[in-house]
N, C-alpha and C positions, 0 to 999 in steps of 0.2 A: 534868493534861490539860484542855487546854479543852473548854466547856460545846457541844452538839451544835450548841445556836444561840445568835446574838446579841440578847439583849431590851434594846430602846433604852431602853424604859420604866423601867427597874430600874438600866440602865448611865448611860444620860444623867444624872438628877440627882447621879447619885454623883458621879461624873468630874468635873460643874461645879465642884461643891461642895469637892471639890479641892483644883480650879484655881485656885479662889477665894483659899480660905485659904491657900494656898500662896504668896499676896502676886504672882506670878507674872505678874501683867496688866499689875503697875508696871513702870515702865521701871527698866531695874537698871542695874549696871557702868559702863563709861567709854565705851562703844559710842559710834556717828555715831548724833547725836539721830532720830528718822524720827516724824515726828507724822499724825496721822492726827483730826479733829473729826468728829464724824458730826452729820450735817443733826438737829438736833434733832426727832423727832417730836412733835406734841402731845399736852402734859400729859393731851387728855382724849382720845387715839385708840389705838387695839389695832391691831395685828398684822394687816398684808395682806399681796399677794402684792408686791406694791412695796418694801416695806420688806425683806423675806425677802432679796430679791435685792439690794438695796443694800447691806443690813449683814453677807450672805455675802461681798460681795465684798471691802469692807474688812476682814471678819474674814480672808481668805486674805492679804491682803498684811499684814496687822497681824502673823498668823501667822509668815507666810514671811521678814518682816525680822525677827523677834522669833529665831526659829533660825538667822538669818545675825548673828546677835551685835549687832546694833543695840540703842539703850536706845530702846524701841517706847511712844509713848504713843496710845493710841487714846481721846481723849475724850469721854464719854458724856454728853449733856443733854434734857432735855428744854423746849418750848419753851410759854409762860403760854396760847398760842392764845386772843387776847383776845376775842373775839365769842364762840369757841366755848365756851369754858369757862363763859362769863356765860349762852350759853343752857344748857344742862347743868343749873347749879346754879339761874336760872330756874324751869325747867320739873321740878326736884326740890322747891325751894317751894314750887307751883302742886299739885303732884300729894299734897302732904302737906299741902295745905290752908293755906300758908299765907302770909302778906300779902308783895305783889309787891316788889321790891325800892326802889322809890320810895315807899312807903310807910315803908319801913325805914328807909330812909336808907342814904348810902354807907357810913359807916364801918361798921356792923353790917350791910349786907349783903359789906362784904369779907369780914370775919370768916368767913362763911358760906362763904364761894368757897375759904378758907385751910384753913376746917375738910375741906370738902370734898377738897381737894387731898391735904390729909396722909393721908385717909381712903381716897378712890379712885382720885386721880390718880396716873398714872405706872404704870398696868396694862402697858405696851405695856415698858416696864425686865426687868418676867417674864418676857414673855415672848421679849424679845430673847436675856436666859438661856438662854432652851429652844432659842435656835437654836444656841447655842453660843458668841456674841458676846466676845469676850476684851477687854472693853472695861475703862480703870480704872475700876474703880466709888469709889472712894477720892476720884477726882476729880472725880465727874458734879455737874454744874451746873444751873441752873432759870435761866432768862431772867427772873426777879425775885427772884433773890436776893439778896443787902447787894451781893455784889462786882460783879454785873452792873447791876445799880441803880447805883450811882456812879458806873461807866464809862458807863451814858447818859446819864446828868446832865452829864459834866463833856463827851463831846462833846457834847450840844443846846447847852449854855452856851458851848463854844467857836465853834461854828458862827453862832452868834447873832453872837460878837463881831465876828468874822470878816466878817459880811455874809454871810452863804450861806446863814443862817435866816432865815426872814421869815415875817409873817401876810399873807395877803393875800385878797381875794375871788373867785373863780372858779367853776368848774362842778366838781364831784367826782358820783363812782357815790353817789347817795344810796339806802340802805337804810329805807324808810318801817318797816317791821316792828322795827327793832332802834332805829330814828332814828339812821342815824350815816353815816357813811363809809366806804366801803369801796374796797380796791385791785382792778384788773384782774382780780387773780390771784381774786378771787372770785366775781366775775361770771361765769356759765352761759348762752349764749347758746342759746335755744330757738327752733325755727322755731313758729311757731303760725298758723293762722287768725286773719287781717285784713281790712282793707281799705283801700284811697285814697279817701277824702271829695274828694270836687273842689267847689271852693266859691265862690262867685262874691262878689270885693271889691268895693265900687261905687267909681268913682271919683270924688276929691272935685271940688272947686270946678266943677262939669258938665261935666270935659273927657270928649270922646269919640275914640274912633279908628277904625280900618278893619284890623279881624283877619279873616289871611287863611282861608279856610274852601272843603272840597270841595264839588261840588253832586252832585246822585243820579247823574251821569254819569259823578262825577273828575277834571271838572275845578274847576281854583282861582277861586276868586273871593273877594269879603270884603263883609263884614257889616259894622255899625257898634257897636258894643259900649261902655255906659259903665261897663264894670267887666272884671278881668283875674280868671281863673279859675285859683288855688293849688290844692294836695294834698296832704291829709296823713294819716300812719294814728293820729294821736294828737289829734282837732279839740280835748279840751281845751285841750292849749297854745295854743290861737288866740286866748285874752285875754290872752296876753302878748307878743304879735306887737309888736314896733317898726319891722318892716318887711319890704320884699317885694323878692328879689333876681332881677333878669335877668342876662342871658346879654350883654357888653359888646357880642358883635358882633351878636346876636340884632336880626336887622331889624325881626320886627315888634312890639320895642316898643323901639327906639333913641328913638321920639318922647314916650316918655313915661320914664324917667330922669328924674329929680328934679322928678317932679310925685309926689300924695299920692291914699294911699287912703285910704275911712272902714272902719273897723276895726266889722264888724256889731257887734252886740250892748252894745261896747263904746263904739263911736261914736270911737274917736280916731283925730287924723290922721296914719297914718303913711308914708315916704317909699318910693318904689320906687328903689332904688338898683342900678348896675352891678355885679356882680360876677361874676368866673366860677366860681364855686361853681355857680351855676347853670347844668344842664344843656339847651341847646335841644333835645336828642334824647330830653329824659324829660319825661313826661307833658305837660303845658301850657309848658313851658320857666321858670314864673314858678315862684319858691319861696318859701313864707310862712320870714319867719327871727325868733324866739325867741330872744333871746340868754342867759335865764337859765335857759331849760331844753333845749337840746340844743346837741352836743360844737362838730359843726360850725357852727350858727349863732353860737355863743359867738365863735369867730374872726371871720364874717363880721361880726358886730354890733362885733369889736374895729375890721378898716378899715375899718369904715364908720361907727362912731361913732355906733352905734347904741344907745338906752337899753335896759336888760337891768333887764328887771320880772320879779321873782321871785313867783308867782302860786298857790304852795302853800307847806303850814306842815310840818314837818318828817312829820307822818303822813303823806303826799300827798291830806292834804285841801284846797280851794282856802281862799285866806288872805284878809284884806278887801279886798286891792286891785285886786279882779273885784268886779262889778254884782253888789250885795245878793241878789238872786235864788241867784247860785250859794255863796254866803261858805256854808263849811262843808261843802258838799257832797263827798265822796270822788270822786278822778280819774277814777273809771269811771262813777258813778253821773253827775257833771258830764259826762262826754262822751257819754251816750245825750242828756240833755238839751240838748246844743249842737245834737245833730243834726239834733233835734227841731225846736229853733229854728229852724234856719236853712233846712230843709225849709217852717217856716211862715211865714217871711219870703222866700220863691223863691228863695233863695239855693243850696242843696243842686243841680248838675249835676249828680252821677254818685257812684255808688258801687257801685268797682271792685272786686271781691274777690280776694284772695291771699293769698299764704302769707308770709310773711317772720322773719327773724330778731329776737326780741325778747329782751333782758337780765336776767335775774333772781338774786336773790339765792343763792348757791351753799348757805345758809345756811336763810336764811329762806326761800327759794320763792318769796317777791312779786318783780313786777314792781320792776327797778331805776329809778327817777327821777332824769335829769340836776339837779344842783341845784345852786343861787348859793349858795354860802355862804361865810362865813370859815375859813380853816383857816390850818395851817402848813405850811411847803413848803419844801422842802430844793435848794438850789438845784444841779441834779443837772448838768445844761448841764457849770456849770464843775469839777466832781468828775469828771466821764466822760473830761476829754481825759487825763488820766494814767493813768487804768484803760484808755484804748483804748492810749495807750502801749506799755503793759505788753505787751499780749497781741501788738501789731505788733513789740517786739522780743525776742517770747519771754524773758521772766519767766517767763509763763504761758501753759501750752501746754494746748490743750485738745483731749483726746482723746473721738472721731474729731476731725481738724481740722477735720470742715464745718461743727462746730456753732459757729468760730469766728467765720462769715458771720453766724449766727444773732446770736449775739454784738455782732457788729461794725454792722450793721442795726439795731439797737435803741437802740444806745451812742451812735450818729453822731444818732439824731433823736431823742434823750430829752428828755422835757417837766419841767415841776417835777416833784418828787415830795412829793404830800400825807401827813402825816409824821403828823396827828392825825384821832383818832378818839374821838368821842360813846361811849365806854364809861365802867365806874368798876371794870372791871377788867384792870390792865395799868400799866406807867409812868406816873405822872401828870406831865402837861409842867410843868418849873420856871419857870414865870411865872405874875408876880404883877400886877393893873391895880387902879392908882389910881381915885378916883372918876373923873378926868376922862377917864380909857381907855386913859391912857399905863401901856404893859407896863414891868415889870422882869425880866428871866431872869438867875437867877441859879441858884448851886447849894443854898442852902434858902433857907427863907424869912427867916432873922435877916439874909443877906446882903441880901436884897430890899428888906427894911425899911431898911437902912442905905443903900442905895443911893438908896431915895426920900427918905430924911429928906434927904438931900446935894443930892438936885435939889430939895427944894421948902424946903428951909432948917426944915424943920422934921417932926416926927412927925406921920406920915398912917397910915389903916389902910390893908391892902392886901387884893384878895382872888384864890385861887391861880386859876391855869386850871383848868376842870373835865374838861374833856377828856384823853386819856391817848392814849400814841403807839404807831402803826400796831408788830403784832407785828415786822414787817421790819427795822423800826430798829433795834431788840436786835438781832435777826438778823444783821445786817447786821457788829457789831461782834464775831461769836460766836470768828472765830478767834484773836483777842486779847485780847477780854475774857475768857474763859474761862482764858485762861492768866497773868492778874493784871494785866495792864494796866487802869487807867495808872501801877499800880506798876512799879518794875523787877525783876519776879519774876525767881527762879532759871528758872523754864518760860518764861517770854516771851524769856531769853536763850539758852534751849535748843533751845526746841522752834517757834517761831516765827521764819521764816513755815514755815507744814506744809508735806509734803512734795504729799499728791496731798488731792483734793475727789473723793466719789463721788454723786454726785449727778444728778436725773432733768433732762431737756432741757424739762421743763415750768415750772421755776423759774431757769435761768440769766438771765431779767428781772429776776426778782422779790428773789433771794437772794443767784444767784451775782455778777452785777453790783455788786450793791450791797455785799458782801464786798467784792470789788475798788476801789471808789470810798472805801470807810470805811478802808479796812487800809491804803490807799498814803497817805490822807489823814492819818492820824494816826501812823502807824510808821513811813512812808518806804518800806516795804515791800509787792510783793504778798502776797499772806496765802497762794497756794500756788505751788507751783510746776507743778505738772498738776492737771487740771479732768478725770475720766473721767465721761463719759455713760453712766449705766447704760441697756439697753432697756428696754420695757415687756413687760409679763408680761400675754399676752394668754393667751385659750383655745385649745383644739388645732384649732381651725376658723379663727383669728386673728382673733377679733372679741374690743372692749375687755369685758372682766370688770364687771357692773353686777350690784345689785339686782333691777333691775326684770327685763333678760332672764333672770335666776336661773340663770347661770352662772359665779358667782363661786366660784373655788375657796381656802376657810380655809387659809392654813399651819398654822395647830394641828391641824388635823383630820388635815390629813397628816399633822404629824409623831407624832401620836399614831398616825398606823394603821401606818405605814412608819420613825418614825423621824427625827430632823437630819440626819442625815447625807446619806440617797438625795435628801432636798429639796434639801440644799445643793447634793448632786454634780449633779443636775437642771439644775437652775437657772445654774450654773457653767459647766456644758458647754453651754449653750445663750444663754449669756449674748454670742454673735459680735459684733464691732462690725457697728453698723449695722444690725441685724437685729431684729425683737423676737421676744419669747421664746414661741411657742404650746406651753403647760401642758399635755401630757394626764396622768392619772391612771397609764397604760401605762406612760409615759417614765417616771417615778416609781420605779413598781415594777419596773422592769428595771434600773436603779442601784441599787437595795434587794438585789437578785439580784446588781451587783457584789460590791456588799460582803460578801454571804453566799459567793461565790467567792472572795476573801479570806482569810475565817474558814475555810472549808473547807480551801484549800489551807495557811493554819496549823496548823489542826490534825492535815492530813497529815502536812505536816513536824515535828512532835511526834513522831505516832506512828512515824516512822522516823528518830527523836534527834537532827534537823537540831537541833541548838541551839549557843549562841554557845561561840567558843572564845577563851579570852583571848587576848590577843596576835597574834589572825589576820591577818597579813596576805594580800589579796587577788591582791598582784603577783607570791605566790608560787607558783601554781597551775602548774599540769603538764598536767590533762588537757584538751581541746581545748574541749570542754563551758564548762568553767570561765572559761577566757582567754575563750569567747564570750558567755557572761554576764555578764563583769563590763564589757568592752565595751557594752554593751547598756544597762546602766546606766548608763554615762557617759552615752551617749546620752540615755537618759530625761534623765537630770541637767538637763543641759544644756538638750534642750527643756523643758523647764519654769520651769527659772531663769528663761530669758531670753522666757519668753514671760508670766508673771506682773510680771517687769521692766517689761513692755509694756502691761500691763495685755490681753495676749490671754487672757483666763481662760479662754475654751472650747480656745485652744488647749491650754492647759497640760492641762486636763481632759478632753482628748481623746488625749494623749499618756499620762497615766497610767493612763487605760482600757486603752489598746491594751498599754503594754509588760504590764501585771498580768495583764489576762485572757488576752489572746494571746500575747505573749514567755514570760511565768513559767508562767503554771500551764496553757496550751494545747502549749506545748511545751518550754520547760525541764522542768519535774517531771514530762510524758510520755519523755522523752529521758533523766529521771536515773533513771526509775525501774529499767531493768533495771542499772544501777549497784548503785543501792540494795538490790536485790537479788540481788546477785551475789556472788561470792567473796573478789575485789581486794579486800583489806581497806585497803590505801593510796587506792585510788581511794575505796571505800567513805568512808573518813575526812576526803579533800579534799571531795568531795557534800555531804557532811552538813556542814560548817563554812562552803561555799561558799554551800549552800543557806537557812542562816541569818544571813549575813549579807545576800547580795539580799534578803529579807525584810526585814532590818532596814531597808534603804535604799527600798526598796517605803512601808514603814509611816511613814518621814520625810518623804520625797517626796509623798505623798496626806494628810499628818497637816492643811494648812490647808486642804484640803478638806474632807475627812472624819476632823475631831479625835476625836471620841468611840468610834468602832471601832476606831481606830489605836492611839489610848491604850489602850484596853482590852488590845488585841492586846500591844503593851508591856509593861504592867504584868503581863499575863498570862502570856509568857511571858521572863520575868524580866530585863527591861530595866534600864537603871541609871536612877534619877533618875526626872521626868517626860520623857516624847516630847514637849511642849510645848516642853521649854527643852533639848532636844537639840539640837546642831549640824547646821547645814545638810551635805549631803556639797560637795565642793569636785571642782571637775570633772577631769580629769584624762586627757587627752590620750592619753598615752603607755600608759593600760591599752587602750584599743581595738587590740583582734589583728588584724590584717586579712584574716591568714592563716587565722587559728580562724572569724570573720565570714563570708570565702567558703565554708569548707567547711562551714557549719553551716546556713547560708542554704542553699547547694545540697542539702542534704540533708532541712530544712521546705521547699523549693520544692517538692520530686521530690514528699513524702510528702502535700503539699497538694496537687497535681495527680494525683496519685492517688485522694485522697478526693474531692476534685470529680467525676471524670473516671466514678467508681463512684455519684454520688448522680444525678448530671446521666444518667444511662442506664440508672440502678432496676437493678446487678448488687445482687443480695441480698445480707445483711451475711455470711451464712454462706461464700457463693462465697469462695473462694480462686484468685487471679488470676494467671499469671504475669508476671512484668515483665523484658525486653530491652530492654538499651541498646547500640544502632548508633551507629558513630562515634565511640566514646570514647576520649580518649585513656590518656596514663599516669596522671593525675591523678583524673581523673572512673571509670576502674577500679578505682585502689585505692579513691579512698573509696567505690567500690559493697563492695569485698572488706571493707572496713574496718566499715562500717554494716548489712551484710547482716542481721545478725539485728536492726534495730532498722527496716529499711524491711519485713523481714517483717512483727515486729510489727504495727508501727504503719500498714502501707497494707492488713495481711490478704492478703497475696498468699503466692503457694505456693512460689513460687522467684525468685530475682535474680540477674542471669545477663547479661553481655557477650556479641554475638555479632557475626556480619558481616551475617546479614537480617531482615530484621522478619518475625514468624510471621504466618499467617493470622490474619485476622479480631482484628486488632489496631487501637486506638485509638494515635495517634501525637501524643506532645507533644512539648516541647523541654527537654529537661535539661543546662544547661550548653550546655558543644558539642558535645555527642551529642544523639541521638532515642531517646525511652524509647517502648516501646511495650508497652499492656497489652493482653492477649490477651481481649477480653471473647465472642467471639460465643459459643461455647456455652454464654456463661451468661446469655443474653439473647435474647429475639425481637428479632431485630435490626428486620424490617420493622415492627415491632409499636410499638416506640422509635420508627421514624423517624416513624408516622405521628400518634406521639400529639407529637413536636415538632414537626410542621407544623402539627398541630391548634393550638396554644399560641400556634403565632407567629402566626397567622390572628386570635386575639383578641386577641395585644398589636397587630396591625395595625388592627383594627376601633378599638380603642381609641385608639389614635395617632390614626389619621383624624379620630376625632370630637372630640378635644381641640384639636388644629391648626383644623379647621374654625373651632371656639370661638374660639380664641385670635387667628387671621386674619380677625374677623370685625369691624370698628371698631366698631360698635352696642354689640359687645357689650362691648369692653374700655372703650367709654365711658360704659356704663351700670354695667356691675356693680360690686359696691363690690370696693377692691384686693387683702380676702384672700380673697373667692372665684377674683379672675384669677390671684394665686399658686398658689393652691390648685388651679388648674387648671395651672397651671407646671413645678409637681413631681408633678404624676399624668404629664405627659408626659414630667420627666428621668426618670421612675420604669417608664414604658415602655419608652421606648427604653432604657435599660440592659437591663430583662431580654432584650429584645428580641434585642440587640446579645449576653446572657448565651448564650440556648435557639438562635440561627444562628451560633455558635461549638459552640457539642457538635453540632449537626447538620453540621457539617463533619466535623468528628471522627468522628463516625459513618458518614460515608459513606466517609471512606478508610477503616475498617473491612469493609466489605463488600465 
């Protein structure tokens, strides 16, 4: 007999533990390979609500193909997260007192980062565990280990030879705080309190001009000006100015184009050049351009040939190639004192105040600085036309398909990609430079050396890069590399290219792209063949999950109060295309209440010896009951199959909601129970073998949603083998009755419109109600004669009865093609009903009003942010259906009267 409840706490780690040992995650037999990589999280990061939902979802189809007989590999790794890990272990020295890692040096502060690793890293492996992840662990991989290390070594050295690697100078996201490089994907754009400095450039050799200017009345006239007034919210970079861009067609300074300003403080001459970068509709139309410290000026200073003076040292303190005064000073500290300046030299017109968006480290929190530096760059340009390929002649399909726009817009204008990064821990790039500067890349250093001694005719020392490459690059290589490339592993002929990618819309830039550009580039192959967009997992108001608002909700926390299983099914059934996910704690625990509706109706069927019978077959059933359940099943089947096929996960888990709770245990085990209790000892005998087998199919069916209660249930009540490595059911057509379906359906129609019909008009549970059907013919008679004691039952009425007219003070629905009518007014104030459902509708109308108002209001759908406009969306589908529910029973109620 099973236990009264289910404790996740005491069943969970058993069951994993298992699963584990039981080799079971490996891919076995001769099956169709179906591979599955999971986005590596990092080495140094725990368990959110992001991840929950990503690696539910690949564990249901890891699941689902794993009992459809495929050899199922789902590979687990985790990724070195080079900045992050380096602060981590950082601020672990600092806090235990001890000397900064540049003191230590690289090779004894790796060691520290290693120790560390084996020691704390890879928390977030536990706890993927906990959620029940069927991942091989046998095979999980680290982005710095021997086999992944050689695969980046041997593509940087290919791509080098190639021409597609290159060092080159440019502008990258500089991290003053960490001193290094950083990608996109970690820059945090923050709006903050600024201003526009507007500043006045004098112009050189005494040219003057006629800018045009209002007078106190509005109209135009012009003044003589020998200098043009710039803006900018950053006046430090104004020592690095090599020039000042107009607007080509901008009139009024067409006359001054390639004549020169003096640069204050600095005193140099630099050129006003055309260009349309510059805006004549913003601020002064002239714009100061920087070419070594901001993205756009970089361009404009490229056609224009402009010099790009680099004017800070890797801290973002100013470097010696600014006026003695500032050398050393910090960017912010240097920019109060430009102000300063140029305020005491009458330079300063105007300072504008605003709000604007500024860049900051996702990491470190400091302000990001554009910056001139050397790097290495991956020449992505010509890598992207074969990955756009792909996805144009479907290789690679990506589900929803809009995100393949997203895709396709990034792909079509991608810039180099900088490949190195100021760390020492991570890949270190395989080039070596001579004294004279000339690199060697090679795959170690013995070949480097040999390679120099061959160009310079002789033995030279060499020394390596110190630099190590951006986390993305491993990444990049993760669906191949992992599976032995660039050996010819047994896995890389197996299981590559994977079958689908689960993964968030916030890195198909950063990862998935670059997956696609590396994998065709080096295998000839895409690396998958479907791209699925997981949502985001917001809170139940739909705002993003933070810190600081402190409404982040822990997956461990739940699943310790609730369980794996109700998070997964949560999250699963909520997981819609296109939609994101709002978390409440409610939802949670009402899928928790699934499952305990599960367990309960198990252990029902226990207690009336539903148990398996050998040899059962289902197609041999007799009683009508039966032929409609197992119909009902197909059905489930099927939707499901084909909607995890699809990757519709909420569909699939919204179908197994409905057949368990509603078809099985709402009215199959209501409907079997007077069987079960009856005399028919043949009928008795089909129920209970009937009813354990739907069970059985129930618990296979929901097993890669909800592995851990299903198993239990399994094991529990004497299942062969694991439910893990159970066969899928195979759908089958030919069992749907059509004849048992109609008249079983007609007979939960009638009993459901009876329960409505008695909730919706407050008859008290006790009342016993009559019920007349007018109009019936031969069919819908017998089976009233047929079901009579079971519509007694189950609707509580007093008599079931065919007639020719409907009794007084009768409620009239449609049954079939007859009219059933239930006799309610003497058990009811009828006037007293009608006026409490006008009263109801009067506040679903007050309420309607005021949300339509809202929502027909442009202020306001342009103002509010978009999950309160939803949120105002579904309060009004949520009215009008009651609405549309409470002036349907007051019809009903008035043909009663």
């Amino acid at each position: 007999m099973l236990e009264k409840t289910f404790d996740p706490s005491v069943v969970e780690p058993r069951l994993y533990a298992m699963w584990e040992k039981s080799g079971a995650f490996a891919p076995t037999g001769d099956g169709e390979g179906f591979s599955i990589v999971i986005p590596p999280p990092n080495v140094t990061g725990s368990l959110h609500m992001g991840h929950a939902l990503n690696n539910t979802l690949q564990d249901v189809l890891a699941r689902f193909e794993r009992m459809r007989g495929k050899a199922v590999l789902w590979l687990p790794g985790t990724d070195h997260a080079g900045i992050a890990t380096q602060m981590v272990v950082e601020r672990q020295l600092a806090a235990a007192g001890n000397v900064g890692r540049r003191d230590m040096g690289r090779e004894k502060f790796i060691e520290k980062v290693w120790a560390w690793k084996a020691e704390s890293g890879g928390t977030i492996v536990g706890q993927l565990r906990r959620m029940g992840a069927s991942c091989d662990w046998s095979r999980e991989r680290f982005t710095l280990d021997e086999g992944l290390s050689d695969a980046v070594r041997k593509v940087f050295v290919t791509l080098h030879k190639q021409g597609l690697m290159y060092r080159d100078k440019r502008l990258v996201n500089w991290d003053p705080h960490f001193q290094t490089a950083i990608s996109d994907l970690e820059v945090e754009q923050k709006e903050v309190d600024g201003a526009y400095y507007h500043f006045a450039y004098p112009l050189a050799d005494g040219i003057t001009y006629q800018h045009p200017v209002k007078d106190e009345e509005g109209n135009e006239t012009f003044e003589t000006r020998d200098y043009i007034v710039v803006a900018t919210t950053r006046p430090e970079t104004m020592l690095g100015d090599t020039g000042v861009a107009v607007h080509p067609d901008d009139e009024r300074y067409k006359g001054l184009v390639g004549k020169f300003v003096t640069l204050p403080i600095v005193g140099r001459r630099i050129p006003i050049v055309a260009d349309e970068y510059a805006d004549p509709e913003k601020g002064s139309g002239a714009v100061k351009i920087t070419p070594a410290h901001d993205f756009n000026d970089f361009q404009v200073g490229k056609r224009q040939n402009l010099e790009a003076i680099n004017i800070m040292d890797v801290y973002g303190a100013l470097n010696d190639v600014v006026p003695e005064a500032y050398r050393g000073q910090d960017r912010f500290a240097a920019r109060k004192a430009i102000i300063a300046e140029m305020e005491g030299l009458g330079l300063l017109k105007q300072i504008e105040k605003t709000k604007h968006m500024v860049p900051h480290g996702d990491r470190s929190g400091v302000v990001i600085e554009p910056y001139l530096t050397d790097q290495w760059y991956v020449n992505a340009g010509e890598l992207a036309k074969e990955a756009i390929k792909a996805v144009e002649d479907g290789r690679t399909v990506f589900e929803p398909r809009n995100w393949e726009k997203t895709y396709f817009e990034w792909m079509r204008n991608i810039e180099p990609w900088c490949v190195s990064r100021q760390l020492w821990w991570g890949h270190r790039i395989p080039a070596w430079y001579a004294e004279d500067g000339k690199v060697f890349v090679a795959d170690n250093e013995a070949e480097a050396l040999a390679e120099a001694e061959t160009h310079y005719g002789k033995r030279v020392a060499l020394r390596q890069d110190e630099d190590v490459l951006d986390t993305w690059f491993s990444s990049a290589l993760w669906p191949f590399s992992t599976m032995g490339w660039p050996e010819d592993s047994d896995d890389l002929r197996r299981f590559y290219p994977t079958h689908t990618l689960v993964t968030g819309f916030d890195i198909i830039f950063f990862w998935v792209a670059r997956m696609m550009m590396m994998g065709l580039h080096f295998t000839g192959k895409a690396p998958f063949q479907r791209v699925f967009i997981n949502a985001l997992v917001r809170d139940e108001k739909g705002q993003k999950m933070s810190k600081s608002k402190g409404n982040v909700i822990d997956p461990l926390t739940i699943v310790d109060e609730f369980g794996a299983d109700a998070l997964r099914f949560t999250l699963t059934a909520m997981s819609g295309q296109g939609r994101d996910i709002k978390l409440a704690k409610q939802r949670i625990e009402g899928y928790r209440n699934f499952g305990t509706k599960l367990w309960n109706a198990t252990r029902f069927c226990g207690m009336n010896e539903c148990q398996r019978v050998a040899g059962f077959d289902p197609a041999s059933v007799k009683l009508t009951l039966s032929r409609w359940i197992r119909g009902e099943v197909q059905k489930v089947n099927a939707a499901v199959t084909q909607a995890i096929e699809a990757c519709a996960f909420d569909v699939a888990a919204n179908a197994l909601y409905k057949f368990i709770w509603n078809v099985f245990c709402d009215w199959y085990l209501e409907l079997a129970k007077p069987i079960l209790n009856g005399s028919d000892e043949a009928a008795k005998t089909e129920i209970r073998a009937m009813t354990a087998w739907v069970l059985d199919q129930a618990m296979i069916l929901l097993h890669p949603v909800m592995p851990f209660i299903t198993e239990e249930l399994w094991q529990q009540t004497g299942g062969e083998g694991m439910l893990m490595s159970a066969q899928w059911p195979r759908f089958d057509a030919s069992a749907i009755d059509a004849e048992a379906d109609e008249e079983i359906n007609w007979l939960i129609d009638l009993v459901g419109e009876i329960r409505s019909i008695r909730s919706e008009m407050n008859v008290p549970g006790s009342a016993r109600v009559p019920l007349t059907l007018t109009g019936a013919g031969d069919v819908s008679s017998a089976r009233l004669t047929r079901h009579n004691d079971l519509i007694t039952f189950l609707g509580r009425v007093s008599e079931v009865k065919a007639g020719e007219t409907a009794p007084a003070g009768a409620v009239p629905f449609v049954a079939g093609e007859a009219t059933a009518h239930l006799a309610i007014a003497e058990f009811i104030d009828i006037k007293a009903e009608e006026a409490r459902l006008r009263k109801e509708l009067t506040v679903f109308d007050k309420d309607i009003d005021a949300v339509r108002k809202k929502l027909d209001n442009p202020a306001f759908v342009s103002r509010a942010p978009e999950e309160v406009i939803e949120e105002n969306r579904e309060r009004l589908r949520d009215a009008e259906a009651g609405k549309a529910k409470l002036s349907a029973a007051l019809n009903r109620l008035t043909a009663a009267m």
